[in-house]
C-alpha positions in Angstrom: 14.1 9.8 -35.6 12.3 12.4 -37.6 10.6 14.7 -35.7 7.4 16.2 -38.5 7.8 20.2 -39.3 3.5 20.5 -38.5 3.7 19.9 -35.2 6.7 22.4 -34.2 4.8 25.1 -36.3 1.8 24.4 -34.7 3.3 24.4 -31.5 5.4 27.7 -32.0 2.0 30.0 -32.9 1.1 29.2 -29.5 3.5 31.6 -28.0 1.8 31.4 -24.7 2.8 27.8 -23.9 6.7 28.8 -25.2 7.9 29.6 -22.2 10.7 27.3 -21.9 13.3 25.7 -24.2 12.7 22.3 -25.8 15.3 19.7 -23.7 16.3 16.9 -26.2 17.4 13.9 -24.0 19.7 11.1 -25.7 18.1 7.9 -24.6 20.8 5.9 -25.9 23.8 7.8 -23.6 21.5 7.7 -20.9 21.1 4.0 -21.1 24.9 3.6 -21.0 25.2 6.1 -18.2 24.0 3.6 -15.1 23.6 4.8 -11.8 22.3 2.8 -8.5 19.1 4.0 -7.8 17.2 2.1 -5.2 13.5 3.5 -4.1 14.7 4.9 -1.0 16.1 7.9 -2.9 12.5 8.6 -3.7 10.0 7.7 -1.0 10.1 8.8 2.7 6.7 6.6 3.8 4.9 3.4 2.7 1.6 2.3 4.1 -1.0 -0.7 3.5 -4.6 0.1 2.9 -6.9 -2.7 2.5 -9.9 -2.2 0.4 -13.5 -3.7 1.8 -14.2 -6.7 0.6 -17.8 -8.9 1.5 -20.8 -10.0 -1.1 -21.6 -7.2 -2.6 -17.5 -5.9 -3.8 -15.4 -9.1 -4.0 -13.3 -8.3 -6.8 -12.0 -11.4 -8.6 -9.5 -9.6 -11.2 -9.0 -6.5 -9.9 -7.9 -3.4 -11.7 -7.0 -0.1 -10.0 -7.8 2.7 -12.3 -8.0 5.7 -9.6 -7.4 7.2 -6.2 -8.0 10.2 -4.9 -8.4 12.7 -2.2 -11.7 11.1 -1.8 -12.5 8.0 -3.6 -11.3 5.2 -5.2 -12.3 3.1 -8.3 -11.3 -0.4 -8.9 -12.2 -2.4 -11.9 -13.4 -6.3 -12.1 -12.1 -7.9 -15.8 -14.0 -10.6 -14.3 -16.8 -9.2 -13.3 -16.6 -6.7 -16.2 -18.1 -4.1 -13.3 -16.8 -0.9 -11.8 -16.7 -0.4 -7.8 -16.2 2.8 -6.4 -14.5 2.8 -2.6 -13.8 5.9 -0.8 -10.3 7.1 0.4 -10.2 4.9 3.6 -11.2 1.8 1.6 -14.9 1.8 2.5 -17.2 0.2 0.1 -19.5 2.8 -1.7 -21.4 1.1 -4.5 -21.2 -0.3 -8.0 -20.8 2.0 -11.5 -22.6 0.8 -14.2 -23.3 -2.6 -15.1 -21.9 -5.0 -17.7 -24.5 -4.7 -21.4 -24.6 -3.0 -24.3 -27.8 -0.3 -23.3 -27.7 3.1 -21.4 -25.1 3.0 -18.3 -23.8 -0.3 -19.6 -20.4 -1.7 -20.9 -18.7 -4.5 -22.0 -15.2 -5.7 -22.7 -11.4 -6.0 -21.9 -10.1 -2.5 -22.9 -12.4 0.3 -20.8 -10.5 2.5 -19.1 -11.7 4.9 -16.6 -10.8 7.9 -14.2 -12.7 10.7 -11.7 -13.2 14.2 -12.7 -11.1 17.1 -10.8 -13.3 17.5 -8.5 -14.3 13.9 -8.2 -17.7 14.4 -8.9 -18.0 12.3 -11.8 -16.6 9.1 -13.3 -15.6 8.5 -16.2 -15.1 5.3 -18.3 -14.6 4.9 -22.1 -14.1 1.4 -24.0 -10.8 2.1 -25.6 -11.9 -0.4 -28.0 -14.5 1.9 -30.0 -15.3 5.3 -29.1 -18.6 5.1 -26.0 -18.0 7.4 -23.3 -20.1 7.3 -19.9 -20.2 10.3 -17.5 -21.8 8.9 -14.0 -22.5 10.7 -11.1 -21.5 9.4 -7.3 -24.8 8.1 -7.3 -23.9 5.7 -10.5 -26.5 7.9 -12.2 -25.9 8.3 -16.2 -25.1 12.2 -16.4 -23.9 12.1 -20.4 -23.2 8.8 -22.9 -22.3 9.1 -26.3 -20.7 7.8 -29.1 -17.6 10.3 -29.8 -16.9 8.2 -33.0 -17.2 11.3 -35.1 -14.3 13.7 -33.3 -11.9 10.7 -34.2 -10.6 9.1 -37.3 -10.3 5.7 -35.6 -12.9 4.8 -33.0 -10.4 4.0 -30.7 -9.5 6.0 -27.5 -5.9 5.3 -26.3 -5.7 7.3 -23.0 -8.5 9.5 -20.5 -7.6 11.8 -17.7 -9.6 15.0 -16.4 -6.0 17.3 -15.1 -8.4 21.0 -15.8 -11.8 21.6 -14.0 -14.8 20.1 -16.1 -13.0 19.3 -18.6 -11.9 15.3 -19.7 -8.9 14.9 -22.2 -8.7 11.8 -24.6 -6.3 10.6 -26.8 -7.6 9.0 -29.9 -5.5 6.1 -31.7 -3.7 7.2 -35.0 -6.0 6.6 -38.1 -5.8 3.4 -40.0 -5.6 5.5 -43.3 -4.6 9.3 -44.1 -7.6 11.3 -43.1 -8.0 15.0 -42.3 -9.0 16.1 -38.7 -6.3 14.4 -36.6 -6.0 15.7 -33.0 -3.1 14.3 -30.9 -6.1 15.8 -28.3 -9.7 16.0 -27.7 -10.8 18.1 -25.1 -14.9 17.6 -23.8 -16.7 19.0 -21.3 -18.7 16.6 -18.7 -21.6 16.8 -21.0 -19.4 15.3 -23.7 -19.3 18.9 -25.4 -16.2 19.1 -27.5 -14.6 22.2 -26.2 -10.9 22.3 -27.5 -8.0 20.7 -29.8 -4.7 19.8 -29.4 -2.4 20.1 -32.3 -5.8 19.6 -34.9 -3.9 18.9 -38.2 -4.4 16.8 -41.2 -3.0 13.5 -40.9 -0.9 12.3 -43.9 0.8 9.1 -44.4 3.9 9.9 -41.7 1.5 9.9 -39.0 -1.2 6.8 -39.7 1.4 4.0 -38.1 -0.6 2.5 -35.2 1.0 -0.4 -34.8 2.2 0.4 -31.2 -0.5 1.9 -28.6 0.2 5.7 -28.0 -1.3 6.3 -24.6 0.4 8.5 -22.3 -1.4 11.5 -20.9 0.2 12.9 -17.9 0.8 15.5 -15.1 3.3 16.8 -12.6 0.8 18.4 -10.5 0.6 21.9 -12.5 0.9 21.6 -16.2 -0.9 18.3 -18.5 1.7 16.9 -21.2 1.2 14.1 -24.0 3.4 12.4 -25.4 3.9 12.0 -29.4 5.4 9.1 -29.9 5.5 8.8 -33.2 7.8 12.0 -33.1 9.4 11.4 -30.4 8.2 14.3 -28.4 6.6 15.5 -25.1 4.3 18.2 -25.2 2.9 20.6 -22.6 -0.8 21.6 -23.3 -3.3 23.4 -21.8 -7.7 23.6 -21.5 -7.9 25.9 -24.5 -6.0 23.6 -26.8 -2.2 25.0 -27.2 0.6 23.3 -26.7 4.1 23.5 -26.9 7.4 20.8 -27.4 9.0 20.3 -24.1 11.1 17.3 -24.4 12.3 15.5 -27.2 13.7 11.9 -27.5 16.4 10.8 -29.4 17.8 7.2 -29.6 20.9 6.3 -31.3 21.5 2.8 -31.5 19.0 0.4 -32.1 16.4 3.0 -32.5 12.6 2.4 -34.1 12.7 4.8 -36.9 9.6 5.7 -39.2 11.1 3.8 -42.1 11.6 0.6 -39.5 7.7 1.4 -38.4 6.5 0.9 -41.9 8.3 -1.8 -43.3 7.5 -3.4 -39.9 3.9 -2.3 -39.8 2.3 -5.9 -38.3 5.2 -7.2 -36.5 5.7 -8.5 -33.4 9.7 -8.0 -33.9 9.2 -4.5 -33.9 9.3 -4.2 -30.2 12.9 -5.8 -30.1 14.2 -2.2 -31.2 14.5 0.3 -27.9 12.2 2.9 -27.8 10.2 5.0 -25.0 7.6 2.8 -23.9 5.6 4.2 -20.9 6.6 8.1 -19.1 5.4 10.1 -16.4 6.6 12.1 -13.9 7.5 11.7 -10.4 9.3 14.7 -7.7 12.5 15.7 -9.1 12.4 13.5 -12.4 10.9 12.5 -15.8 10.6 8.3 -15.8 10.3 6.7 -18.7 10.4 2.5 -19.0 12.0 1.6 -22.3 10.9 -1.2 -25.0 13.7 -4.2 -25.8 16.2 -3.9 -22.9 13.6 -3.4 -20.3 15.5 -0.6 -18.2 14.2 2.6 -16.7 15.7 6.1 -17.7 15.5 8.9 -15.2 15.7 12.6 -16.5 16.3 14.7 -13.4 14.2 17.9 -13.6 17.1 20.2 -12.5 19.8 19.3 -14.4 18.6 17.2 -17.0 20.9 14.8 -17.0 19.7 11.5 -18.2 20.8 8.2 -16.9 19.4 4.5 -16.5 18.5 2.5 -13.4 17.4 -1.2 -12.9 18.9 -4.7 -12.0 17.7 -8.4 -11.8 14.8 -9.1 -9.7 15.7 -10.9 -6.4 13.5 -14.0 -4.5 12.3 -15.4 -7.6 11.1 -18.9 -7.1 12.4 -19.6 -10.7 15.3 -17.6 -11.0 15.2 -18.1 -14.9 12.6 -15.3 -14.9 15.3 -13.0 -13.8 16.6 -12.6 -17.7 13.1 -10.9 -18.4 12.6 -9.2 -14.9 14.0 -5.9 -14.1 13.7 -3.0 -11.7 14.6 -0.9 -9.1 15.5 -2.4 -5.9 13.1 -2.1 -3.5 14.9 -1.4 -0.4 11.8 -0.2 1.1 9.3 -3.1 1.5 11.0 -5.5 -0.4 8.9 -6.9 -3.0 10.2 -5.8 -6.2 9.2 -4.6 -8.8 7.6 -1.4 -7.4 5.6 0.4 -9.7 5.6 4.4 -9.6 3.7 4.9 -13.2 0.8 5.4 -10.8 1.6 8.8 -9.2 -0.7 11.0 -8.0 1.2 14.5 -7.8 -1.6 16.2 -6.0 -0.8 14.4 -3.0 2.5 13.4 -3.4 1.7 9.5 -3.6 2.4 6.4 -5.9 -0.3 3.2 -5.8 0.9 -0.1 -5.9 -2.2 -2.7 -6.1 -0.1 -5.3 -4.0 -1.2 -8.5 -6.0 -0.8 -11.4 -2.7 -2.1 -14.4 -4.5 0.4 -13.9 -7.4 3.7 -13.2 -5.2 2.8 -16.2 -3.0 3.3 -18.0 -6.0 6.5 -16.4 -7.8 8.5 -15.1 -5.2 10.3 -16.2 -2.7 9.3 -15.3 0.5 11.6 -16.4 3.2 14.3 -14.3 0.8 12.1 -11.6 0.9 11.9 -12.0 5.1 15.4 -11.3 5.5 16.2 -8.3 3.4 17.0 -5.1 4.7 14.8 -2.3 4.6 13.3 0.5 5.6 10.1 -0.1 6.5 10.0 -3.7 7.6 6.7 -4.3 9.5 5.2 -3.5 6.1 7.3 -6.0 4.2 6.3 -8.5 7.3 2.3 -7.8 6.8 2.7 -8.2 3.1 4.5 -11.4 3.6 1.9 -12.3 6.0 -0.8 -11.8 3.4 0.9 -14.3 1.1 1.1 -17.0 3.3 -1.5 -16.8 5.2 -4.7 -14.3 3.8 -8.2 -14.1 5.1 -10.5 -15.3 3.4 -12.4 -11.8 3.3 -8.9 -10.6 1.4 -9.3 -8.5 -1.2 -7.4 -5.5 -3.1 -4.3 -4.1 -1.2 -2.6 -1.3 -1.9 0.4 0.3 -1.2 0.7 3.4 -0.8 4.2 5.4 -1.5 4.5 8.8 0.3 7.3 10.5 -1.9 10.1 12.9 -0.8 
């Protein structure tokens, strides 16, 4: 895939951020370069933590959009209402409440985070461009309408990785448009403070047609990643950024001309391409569209290979031609998640969804695997068959090596 002159230029006049070389990794040798890989090789420690649940926080639909070193924040789709827990599961209070008027929200996309500090919450409806900064106290601290920084009013991704500062990532315009930024940088006060990559935006950057949402961390530098040019950039508060890794697919590989003629279509995701990333200790992970398998870049060498097999204990083992992932020789239900890593602590977050697994996955199979840590496959089992009727979120928390 083409990878667009502007943002290399861009990227080379910031010659504080060019500190290392730019790493190309061949997605489509690494897919044919298999290696077993089961969880055990990353995490040392798994434990449960069960969120309060009574009248005032039963979450119906739950959504787990944050943890930290102090708090927690879990979402209702439901409800449409934001709870915030603290670190031991201990109920707190409500954010917001579902409407259209100050502190309020409404719909299906909102997305949400905690600042550094965890002193604020965030939340933005990805589906138009409102931002809400609340206090712990659920008190409104800023709410705007960012509309004008973006040429869509759409907001793809949110996190907060520098002090006081949040970082979104607008959708790609509908139409050619001048003030594109692959990021926005405000300040809690929704203050824009910084750019990244602020260019004009000409016709082989408007496709949109597949979300572009990754913002990420490995615990000291933020990175985005540029799909459309197949490319991972490091960036910092004050806007620069640099290419760190770039993606190249031979076979079977969504180039722009594909993108365009394919604009609207569904079939587009049959071709393979890097679908979701983020680092974890020792690697880059990134889940791939079409064949469904997981490439692993390790950090030290960076040699790229794939991972993943069919799911076992399905109750309908048909599902196994569109289930795969690692094997979870760990706690046994598969498949384990480790999108959701918190590099500050050295932690992934599994919501464990009970009421769904009861009904898709075998559980006497799952009884008699062999892992590592099986009193916490046996209480996860137990909460299938046999849950409280004060159950509520569970999650599962993976202590990495």
């Amino acid at each position: 895939m083409l990878v667009t002159g502007v943002l290399f230029l861009c990227a080379c006049q910031n010659n504080i951020m060019n500190d290392k070389e730019v790493i190309d990794i061949n997605l489509t040798k690494a897919l044919n370069n298999y290696k077993d890989f089961p969880l055990s090789k990353l995490v040392k420690d798994v434990e449960i933590l069960e969120l309060e649940s009574n009248i005032d926080c039963y979450i119906k639909m739950p959504h787990f959009w944050y943890y930290g070193e102090k708090h927690l924040l879990v979402f209702d789709y439901r409800a449409n209402q934001l709870y915030l827990f603290d670190n031991s599961g201990k109920y707190i209070r409500k954010i917001g409440r579902p409407g259209k008027g100050p502190g309020e929200y409404t719909g299906m996309q909102l997305q949400g985070t905690m600042s550094k500090d965890e002193q604020h919450i965030i939340i933005t409806n990805s589906s138009a461009s409102i931002v809400i900064v609340f206090d712990l106290l659920g008190n409104v601290v800023a709410q705007k309408d960012l509309g004008e920084f973006f040429s869509a009013k759409y907001i793809q991704g949110i996190a907060c990785h520098f002090n006081g500062l949040i970082s979104l990532l607008p959708h790609r315009p509908w139409e050619p448009s001048e003030g594109f930024s692959s990021v926005v940088l405000f300040d809690m006060e929704l203050n824009k403070v910084a750019e990244v990559l602020p260019r004009a935006n000409d016709e082989s950057l408007v496709c949109n047609n597949i979300s572009h949402n990754s913002i990420f961390s490995d615990g000291k530098n933020s990175y985005f990643w540029e799909m459309y040019n197949d490319t991972v950039f490091r960036y910092s508060e004050d806007g620069k950024s640099a290419p760190r890794y770039r993606f190249v697919v031979d076979k079977n590989g969504l180039t722009h001309d594909i993108m365009f003629k394919q604009k609207w279509s569904r079939n587009i995701y049959d071709y393979t391409f890097p679908w979701i990333m983020n680092f974890i200790p020792g690697y880059l992970m990134v889940n791939m569209s079409g064949n469904k398998h997981t490439v692993m870049v390790d950090l030290k060498t960076n040699e790229a290979f794939s991972i993943g097999r069919k799911t076992t204990c399905l109750l309908d083992m048909d599902q196994t031609k569109i289930w795969d992932c690692m094997e979870n020789d760990v706690f046994g239900f598969e498949a384990p998640r480790l999108f959701m890593y918190i590099p500050d602590q050295k932690i992934c977050v599994q919501p464990f969804e009970w009421s769904r697994n009861s009904e898709m996955k075998d559980l006497d199979c799952i009884k008699n695997l062999d892992v590592t840590h099986p009193k916490v496959r046996d209480k996860l089992v137990e909460y299938c068959e046999n849950p409280s009727e004060d159950l509520g979120v569970v999650l599962v928390l993976m202590h990495m090596l």
